[in-house]
VOSEBA-654606 format. One record per residue (C-alpha): chain; x negated, y, z negated; residue in three letters; residue number from 1. Coordinates in steps of 0.25 Angstrom, whole numbers, plus 5000, padded with zeros to 4 digits. Layout:
ATOM   drendren      X      Y      Z   kemar   balum
ATOM          A      X      Y      Z     ALA     NUM
...
This chain:
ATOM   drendren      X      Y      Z   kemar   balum
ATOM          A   4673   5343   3691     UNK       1
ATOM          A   4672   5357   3684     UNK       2
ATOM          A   4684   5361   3677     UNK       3
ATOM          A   4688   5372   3666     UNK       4
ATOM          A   4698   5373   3655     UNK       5
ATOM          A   4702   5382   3644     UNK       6
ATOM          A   4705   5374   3631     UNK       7
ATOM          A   4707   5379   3617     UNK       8
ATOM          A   4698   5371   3605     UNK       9
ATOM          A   4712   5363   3603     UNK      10
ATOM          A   4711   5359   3618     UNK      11
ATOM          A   4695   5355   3619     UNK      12
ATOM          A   4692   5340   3617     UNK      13
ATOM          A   4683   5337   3607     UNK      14
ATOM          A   4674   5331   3618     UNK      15
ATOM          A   4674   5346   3625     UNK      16
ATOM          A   4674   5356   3613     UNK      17
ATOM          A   4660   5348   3609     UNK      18
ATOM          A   4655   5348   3623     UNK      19
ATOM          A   4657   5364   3622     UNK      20
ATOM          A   4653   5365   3609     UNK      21
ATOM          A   4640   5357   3613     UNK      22
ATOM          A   4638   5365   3626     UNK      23
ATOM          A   4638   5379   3617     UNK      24
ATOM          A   4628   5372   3607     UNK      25
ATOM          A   4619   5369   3621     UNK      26
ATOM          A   4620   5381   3627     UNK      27
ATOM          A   4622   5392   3617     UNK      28
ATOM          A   4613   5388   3605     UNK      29
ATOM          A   4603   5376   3612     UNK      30
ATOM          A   4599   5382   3625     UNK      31
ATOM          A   4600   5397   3623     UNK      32
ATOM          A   4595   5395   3608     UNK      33
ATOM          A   4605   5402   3601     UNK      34
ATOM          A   4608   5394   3587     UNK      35
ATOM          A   4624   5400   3584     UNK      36
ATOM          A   4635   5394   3581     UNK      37
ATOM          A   4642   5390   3592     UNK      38
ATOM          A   4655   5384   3584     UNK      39
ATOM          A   4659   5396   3580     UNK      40
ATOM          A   4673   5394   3577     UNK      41
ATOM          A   4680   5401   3589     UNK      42
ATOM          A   4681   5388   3597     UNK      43
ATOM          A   4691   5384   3589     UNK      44
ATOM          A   4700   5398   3587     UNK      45
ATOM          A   4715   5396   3593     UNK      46
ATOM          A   4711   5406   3606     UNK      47
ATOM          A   4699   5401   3609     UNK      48
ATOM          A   4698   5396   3622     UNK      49
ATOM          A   4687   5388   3629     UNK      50
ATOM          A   4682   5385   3642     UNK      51
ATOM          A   4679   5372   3648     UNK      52
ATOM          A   4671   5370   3661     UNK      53
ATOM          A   4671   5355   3663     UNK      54
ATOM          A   4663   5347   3673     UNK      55
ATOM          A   4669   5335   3674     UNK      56
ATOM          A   4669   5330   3657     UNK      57
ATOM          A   4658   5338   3656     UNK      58
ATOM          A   4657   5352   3649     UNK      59
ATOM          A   4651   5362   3660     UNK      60
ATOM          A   4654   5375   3652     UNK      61
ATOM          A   4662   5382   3642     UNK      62
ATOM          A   4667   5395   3637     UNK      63
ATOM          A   4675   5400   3625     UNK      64
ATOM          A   4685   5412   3625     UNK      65
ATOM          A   4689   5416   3610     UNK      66
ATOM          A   4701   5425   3607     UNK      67
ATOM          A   4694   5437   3601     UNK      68
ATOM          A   4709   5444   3599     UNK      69
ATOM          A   4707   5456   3609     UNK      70
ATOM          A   4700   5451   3618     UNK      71
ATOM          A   4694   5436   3623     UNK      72
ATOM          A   4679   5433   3622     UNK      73
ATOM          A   4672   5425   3631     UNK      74
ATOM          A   4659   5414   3624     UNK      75
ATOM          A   4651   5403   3625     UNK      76
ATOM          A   4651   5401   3639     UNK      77
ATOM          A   4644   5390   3643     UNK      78
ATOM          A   4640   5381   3656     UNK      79
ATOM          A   4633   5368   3653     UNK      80
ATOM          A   4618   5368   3656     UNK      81
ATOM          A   4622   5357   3667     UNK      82
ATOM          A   4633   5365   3674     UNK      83
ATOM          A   4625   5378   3676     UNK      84
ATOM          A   4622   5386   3690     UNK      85
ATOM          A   4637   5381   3695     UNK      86
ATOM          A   4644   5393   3692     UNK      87
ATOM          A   4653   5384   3683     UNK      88
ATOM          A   4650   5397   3670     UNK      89
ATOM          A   4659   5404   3681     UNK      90
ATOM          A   4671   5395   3679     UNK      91
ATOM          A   4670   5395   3666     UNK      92
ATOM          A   4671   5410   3664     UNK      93
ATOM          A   4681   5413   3675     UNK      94
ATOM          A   4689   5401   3667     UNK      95
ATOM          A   4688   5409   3653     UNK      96
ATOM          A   4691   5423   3660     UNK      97
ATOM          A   4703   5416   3666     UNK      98
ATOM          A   4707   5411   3654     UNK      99
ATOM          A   4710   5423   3645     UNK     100
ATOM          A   4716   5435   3653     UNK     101
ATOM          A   4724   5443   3644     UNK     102
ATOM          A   4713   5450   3636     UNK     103
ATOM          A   4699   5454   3638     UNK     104
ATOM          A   4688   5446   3637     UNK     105
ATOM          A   4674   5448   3632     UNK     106
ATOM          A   4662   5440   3630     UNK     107
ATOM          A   4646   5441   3626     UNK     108
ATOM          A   4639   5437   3637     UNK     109
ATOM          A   4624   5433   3638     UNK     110
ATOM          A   4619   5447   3644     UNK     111
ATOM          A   4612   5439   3655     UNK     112
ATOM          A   4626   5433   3659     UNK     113
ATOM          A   4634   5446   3660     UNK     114
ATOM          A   4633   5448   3675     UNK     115
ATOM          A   4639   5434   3676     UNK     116
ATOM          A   4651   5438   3664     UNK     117
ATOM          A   4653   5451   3674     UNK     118
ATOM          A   4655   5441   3685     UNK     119
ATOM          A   4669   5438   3677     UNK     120
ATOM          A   4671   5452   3675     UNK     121
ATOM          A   4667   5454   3661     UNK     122
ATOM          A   4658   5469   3659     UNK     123
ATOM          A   4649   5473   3647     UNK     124
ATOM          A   4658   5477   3635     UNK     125
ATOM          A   4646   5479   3626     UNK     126
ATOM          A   4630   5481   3622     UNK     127
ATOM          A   4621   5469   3624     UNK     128
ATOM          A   4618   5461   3613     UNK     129
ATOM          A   4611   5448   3606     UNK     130
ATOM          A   4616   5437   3602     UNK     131
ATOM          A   4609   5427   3598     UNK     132
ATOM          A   4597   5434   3606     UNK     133
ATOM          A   4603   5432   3619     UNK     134
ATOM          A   4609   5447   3625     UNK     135
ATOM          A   4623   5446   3627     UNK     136
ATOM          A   4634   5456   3632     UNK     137
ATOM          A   4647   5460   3628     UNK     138
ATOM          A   4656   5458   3641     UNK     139
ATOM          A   4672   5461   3643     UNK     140
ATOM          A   4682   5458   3654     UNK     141
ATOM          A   4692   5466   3652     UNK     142
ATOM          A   4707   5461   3657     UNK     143
């Protein structure tokens, strides 16, 4: 059963903050080569939020929403490799749209993914750039 939530760092289990942790590591530095470092202190900041897309007690994906003051930036979206071509990245972004409506929200989104971040209403707010040697582009929804 697919479910989603929004929990604070306070509010994660240890169980689920190291299955997020583990699916970032996976995804972001193992399978698309880019050695960072994912644990960057934000998790833990008091407006953070994050996003948990649950398939039964498994993590299925993830996403984090940081309080950048003026606005809310949108990261480290995520679907497990075993949960993808299900349109579940969709629940998970509509679900962290939903979840901060009083300011705009930006995000830096792999450049090939920007048609799917327009899907949300997000538009390019900025010149392409690399980061970590994957093009990614600045994008704002703008409440």
């Amino acid at each position: 059963m697919i479910d989603v939530a929004i929990s604070s760092f306070d509010d994660l289990t240890p169980k689920t903050a190291y299955a997020l942790w583990q699916l970032r590591q996976e995804v972001f530095v193992v399978e698309q080569d880019c050695p960072y470092l994912d644990l960057d202190g934000r998790d833990l900041e008091p407006g953070t939020r994050h996003v948990v897309l649950t398939d039964g007690d498994r993590l299925a994906g993830t996403a984090r929403i940081l309080d950048d003051g003026d606005v809310w930036r949108i990261g480290r979206v995520v679907l497990a490799p075993s949960h993808r071509g299900q349109g579940l990245a969709d629940v998970i972004m509509k679900a962290a749209v939903e979840a901060v409506t009083d300011r705009d929200i930006v995000l830096d989104a792999q450049s090939p993914l920007a048609g799917w971040y327009a899907k949300f209403g997000f538009v390019k707010d900025g010149e392409e750039f690399l980061e970590d040697g994957i093009p990614h582009t600045p994008m704002r929804l703008t409440r």
